[in-house]
C-alpha positions in Angstrom: -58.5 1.8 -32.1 -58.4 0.2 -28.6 -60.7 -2.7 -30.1 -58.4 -2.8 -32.8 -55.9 -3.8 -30.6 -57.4 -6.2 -28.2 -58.6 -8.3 -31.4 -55.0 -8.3 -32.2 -54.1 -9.7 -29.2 -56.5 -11.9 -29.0 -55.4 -13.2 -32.4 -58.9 -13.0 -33.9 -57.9 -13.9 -37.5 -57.6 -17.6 -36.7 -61.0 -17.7 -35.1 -62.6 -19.9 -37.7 -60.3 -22.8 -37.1 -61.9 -23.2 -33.4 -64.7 -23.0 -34.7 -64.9 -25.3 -37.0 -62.5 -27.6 -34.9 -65.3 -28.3 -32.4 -68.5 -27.5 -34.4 -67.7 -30.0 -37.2 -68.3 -33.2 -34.4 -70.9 -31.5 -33.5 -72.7 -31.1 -35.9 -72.5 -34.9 -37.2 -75.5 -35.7 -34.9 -76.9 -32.2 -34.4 -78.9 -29.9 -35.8 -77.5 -26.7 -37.4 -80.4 -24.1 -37.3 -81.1 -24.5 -33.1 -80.1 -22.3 -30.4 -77.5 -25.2 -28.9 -75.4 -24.7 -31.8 -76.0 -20.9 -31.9 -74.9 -20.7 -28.1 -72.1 -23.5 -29.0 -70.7 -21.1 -31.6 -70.4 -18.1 -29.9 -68.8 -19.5 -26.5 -65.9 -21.2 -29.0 -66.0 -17.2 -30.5 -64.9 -16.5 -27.0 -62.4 -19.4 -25.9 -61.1 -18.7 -28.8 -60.2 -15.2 -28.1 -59.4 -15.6 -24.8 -57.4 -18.8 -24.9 -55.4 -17.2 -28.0 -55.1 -14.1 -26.0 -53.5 -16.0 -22.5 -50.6 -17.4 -25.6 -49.9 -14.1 -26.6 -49.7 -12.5 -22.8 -47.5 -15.1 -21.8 -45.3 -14.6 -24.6 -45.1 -11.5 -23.7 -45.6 -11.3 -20.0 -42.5 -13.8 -20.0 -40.3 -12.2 -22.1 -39.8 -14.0 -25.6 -42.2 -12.0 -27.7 -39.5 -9.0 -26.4 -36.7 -10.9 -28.5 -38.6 -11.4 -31.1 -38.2 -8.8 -33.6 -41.6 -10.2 -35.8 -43.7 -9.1 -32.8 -42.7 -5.4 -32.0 -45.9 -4.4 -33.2 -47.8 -6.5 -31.1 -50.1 -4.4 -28.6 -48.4 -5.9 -25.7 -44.7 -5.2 -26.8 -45.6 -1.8 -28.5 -47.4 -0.7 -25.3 -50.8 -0.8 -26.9 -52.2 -2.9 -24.2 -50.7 -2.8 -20.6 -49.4 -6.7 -19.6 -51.4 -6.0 -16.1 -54.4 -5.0 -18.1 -54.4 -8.1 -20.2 -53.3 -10.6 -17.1 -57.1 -9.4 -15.5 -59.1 -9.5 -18.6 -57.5 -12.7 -20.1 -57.3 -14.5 -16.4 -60.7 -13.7 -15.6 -62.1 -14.3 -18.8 -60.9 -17.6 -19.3 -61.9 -18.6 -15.8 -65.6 -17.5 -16.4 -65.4 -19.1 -19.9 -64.5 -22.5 -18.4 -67.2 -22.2 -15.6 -70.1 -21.5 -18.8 -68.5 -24.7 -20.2 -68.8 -27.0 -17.8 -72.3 -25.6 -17.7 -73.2 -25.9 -21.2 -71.9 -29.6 -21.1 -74.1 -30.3 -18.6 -77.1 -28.6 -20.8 -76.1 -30.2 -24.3 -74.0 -33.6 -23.9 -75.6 -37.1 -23.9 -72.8 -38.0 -21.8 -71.6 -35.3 -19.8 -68.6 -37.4 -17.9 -66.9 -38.3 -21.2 -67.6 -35.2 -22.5 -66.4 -33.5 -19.2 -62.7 -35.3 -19.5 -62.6 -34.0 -22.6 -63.2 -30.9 -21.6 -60.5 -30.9 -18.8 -57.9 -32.3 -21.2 -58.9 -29.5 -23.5 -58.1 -26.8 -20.5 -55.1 -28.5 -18.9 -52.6 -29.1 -22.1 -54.3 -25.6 -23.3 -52.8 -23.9 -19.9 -49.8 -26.2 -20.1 -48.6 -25.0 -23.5 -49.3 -21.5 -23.6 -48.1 -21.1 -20.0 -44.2 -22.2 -20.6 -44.4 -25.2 -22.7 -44.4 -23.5 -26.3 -41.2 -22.3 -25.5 -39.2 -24.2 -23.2 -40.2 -28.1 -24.3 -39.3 -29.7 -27.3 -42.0 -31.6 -26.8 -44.5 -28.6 -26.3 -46.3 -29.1 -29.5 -47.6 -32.4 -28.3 -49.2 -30.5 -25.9 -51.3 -27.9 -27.8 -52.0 -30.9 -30.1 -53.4 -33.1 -27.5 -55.2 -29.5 -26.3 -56.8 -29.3 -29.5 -57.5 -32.9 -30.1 -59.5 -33.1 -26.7 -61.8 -29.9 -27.9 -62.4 -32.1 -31.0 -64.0 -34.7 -28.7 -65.7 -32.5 -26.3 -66.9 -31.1 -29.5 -68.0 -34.6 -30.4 -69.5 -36.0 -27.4 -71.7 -32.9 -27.3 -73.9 -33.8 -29.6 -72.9 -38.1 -29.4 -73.5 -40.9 -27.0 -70.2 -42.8 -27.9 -67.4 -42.8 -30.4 -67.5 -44.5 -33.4 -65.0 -44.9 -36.1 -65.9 -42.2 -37.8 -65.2 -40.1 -34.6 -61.9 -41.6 -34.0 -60.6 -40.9 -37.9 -61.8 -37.0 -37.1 -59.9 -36.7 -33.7 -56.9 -38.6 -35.4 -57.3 -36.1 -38.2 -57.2 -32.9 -36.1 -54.4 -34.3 -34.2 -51.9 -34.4 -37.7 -53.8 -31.3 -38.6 -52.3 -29.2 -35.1 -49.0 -31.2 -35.4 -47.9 -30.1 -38.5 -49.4 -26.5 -37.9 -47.3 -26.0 -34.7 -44.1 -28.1 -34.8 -43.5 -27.7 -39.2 -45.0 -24.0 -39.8 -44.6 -22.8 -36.8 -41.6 -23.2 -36.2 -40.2 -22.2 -39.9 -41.5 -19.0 -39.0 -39.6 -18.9 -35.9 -36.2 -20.3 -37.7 -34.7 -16.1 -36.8 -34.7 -16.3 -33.5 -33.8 -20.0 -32.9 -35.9 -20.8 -29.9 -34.7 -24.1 -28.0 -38.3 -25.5 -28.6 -38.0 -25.4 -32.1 -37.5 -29.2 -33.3 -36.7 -28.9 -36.7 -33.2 -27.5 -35.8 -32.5 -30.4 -34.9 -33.5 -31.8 -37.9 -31.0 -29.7 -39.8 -33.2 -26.5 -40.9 -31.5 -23.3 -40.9 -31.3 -20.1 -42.8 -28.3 -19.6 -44.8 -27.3 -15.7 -45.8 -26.0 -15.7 -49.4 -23.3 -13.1 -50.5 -25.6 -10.6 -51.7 -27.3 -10.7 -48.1 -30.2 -12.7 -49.0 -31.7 -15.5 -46.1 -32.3 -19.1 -47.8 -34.3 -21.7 -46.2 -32.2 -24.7 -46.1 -34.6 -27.9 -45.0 -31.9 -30.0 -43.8 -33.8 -33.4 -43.2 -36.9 -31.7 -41.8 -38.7 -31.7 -45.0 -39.1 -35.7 -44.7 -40.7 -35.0 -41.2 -42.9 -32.0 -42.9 -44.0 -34.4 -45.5 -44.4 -37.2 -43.2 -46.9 -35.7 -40.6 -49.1 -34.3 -43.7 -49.7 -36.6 -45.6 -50.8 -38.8 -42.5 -52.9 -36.0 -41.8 -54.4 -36.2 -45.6 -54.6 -40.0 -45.9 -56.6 -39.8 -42.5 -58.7 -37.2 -44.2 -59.1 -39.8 -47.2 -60.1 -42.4 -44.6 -63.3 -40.3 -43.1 -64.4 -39.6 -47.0 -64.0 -43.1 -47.6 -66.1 -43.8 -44.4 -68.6 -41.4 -45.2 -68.8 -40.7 -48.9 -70.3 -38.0 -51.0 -69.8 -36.6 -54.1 -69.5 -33.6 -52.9 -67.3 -34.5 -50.6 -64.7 -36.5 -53.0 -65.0 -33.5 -55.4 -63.7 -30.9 -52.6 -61.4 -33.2 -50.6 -59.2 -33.6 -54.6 -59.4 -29.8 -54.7 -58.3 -29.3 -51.4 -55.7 -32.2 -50.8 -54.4 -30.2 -54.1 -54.0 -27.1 -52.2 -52.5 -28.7 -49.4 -50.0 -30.6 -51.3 -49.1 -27.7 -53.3 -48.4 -25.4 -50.4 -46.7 -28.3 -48.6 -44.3 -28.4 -51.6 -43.6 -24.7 -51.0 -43.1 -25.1 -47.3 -40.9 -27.6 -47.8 -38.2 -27.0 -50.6 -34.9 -24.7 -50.3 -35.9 -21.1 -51.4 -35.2 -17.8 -50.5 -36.4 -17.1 -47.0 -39.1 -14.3 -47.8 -41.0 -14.5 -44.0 -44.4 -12.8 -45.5 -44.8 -15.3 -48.4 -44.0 -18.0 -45.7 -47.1 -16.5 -43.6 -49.7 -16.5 -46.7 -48.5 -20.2 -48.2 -49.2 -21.2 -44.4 -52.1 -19.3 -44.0 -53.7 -21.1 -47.0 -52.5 -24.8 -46.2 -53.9 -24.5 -43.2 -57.2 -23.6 -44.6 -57.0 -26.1 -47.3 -56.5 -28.8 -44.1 -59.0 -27.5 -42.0 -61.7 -27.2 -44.3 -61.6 -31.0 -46.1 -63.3 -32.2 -42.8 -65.9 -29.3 -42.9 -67.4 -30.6 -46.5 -66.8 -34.4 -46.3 -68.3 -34.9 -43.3 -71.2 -32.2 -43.1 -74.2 -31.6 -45.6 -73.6 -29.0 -48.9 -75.5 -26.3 -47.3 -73.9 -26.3 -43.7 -70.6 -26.4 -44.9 -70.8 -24.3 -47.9 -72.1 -21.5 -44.5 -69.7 -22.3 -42.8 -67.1 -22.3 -45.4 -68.2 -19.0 -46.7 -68.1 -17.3 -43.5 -65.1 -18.6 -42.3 -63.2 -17.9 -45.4 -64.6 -14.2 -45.7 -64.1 -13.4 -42.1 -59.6 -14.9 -42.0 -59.4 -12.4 -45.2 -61.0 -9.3 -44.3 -60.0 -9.8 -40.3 -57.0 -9.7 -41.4 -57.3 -7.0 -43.6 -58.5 -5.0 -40.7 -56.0 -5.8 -38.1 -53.0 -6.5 -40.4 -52.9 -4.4 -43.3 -52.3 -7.8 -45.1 -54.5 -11.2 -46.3 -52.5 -13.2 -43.6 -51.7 -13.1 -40.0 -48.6 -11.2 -40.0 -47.2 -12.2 -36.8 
């Protein structure tokens, strides 16, 4: 029960989307059956847990999750977990994990210095965002997009000399990909408690209460922002299968961009404010996103692993820790 928790806190459900964020450059000029990738994948196991665990303390440990009625069963506002018990696992944790790093650059990269800055600008915007920025800068999801942009390249120049085009397109990808996944989604799942980092307010969203009680998602002009950071992120995604071209590749990329599209739609419209669909149509955007890199850019039988795994575990993690096919938080 006490594992139970901690993976909750640690928000293990998302774990794939690390992964795949930094293995995917990696791969592109590495092999997938060595230990290097083997150790690669189980450190970003672990900075994902504990980087998605510090987000969730600090929620907590500074007082927002407490006013947010979506979170009261979250181990550290039900009690589950004691804050001062997570401060010294997370803290140290994440302290050890960036030592190993700097260490495993050092052991894998061709060029350890670029890959290094990376890997600063990775941990620095990480800290920044989960630390106050989330909440108290409208401009906070530039920083966890810049965090995750910079994993992308440390991710790339891990296994590469210098960026190419190719790479650039990727990290320009992942970039959109985080943007519209923190300052669109997240936020419209944070429209009840009106936090003054939430952008789209400001855009006009709101939730109207009809007659009968009912909450409606009123868009305001933040579905042309919505619309325009995602499909940039999907013509960008066109641009590396156009740079690197399979049939494979243009066979999945029309599926997914389909998906994408579809759920960007629902994301998007006025409708009835139902918090729980929100979660699943996000849930499987994101997916649909994250995933067109994994197939255009890597060989059918790594990413079809990958995919498979990844897909099996955010269902059945979920499952497990939620009661539900999607992260309900």
């Amino acid at each position: 029960m006490k594992f139970r928790l901690w993976l909750q806190l640690f928000r293990a459900q998302t774990m794939p989307a690390t992964l795949l964020l930094v293995l995917v450059p990696y791969l592109m000029n590495a092999q997938f059956l060595d230990l290097k990738t083997l150790v690669l994948a189980l450190t970003l196991i672990l900075i994902h847990y504990f980087s998605f665990g510090e987000n969730s303390l600090m929620d907590a440990a500074m007082g927002y999750d407490q006013r947010d009625p979506s979170k009261r069963y979250h181990p550290l506002i039900s009690s589950g977990i004691k804050i001062h018990e997570a401060h010294n696992v997370i803290h140290w944790g994440l302290s050890a994990l960036t030592a190993w790093t700097v260490f495993l650059t050092l052991w894998i990269s061709p060029n350890a210095a670029i890959a290094m800055t990376a890997l600063i600008l990775w941990v620095a915007f990480g800290h920044a965002y989960n630390d106050g920025l989330s909440k108290e800068s409208p401009f906070g999801f530039l920083a966890i997009s810049i965090c995750c942009t910079a994993s992308g390249a440390w991710g790339f120049f891990l296994s590469h000399v210098a960026i190419d085009t190719l790479g650039i397109l990727y990290l320009g990808y992942v970039f959109f990909t985080i943007l519209f996944q923190i300052s669109y989604s997240g936020f419209i799942k944070e429209l009840e408690i009106r936090e003054r980092s939430n952008i789209l307010t400001r855009m006009g969203a709101f939730l109207d209460v009809t007659w009968k009680g009912e909450k409606v998602f009123k868009p305001g002009g933040a579905w042309i922002y919505g619309w325009f950071v995602k499909v940039s992120n999907l013509l960008l995604g066109l641009s590396l299968l156009l740079h690197h071209y399979s049939l494979v590749g243009s066979v999945t990329f029309i599926i997914l961009m389909s998906v994408a599209l579809f759920y960007l739609y629902r994301l998007t419209k006025p409708r009835k404010y139902e918090r729980n669909k929100d979660l699943l149509a996000m849930s499987l955007e994101e997916v649909a996103t994250i995933y067109i890199p994994l197939f255009v850019l890597l060989p059918p039988l790594e990413s079809a692993t990958l995919g498979i795994i990844g897909i099996l575990y955010f269902f059945l993690i979920n499952k497990v820790l939620w009661l539900v096919p999607y992260p309900a938080v």
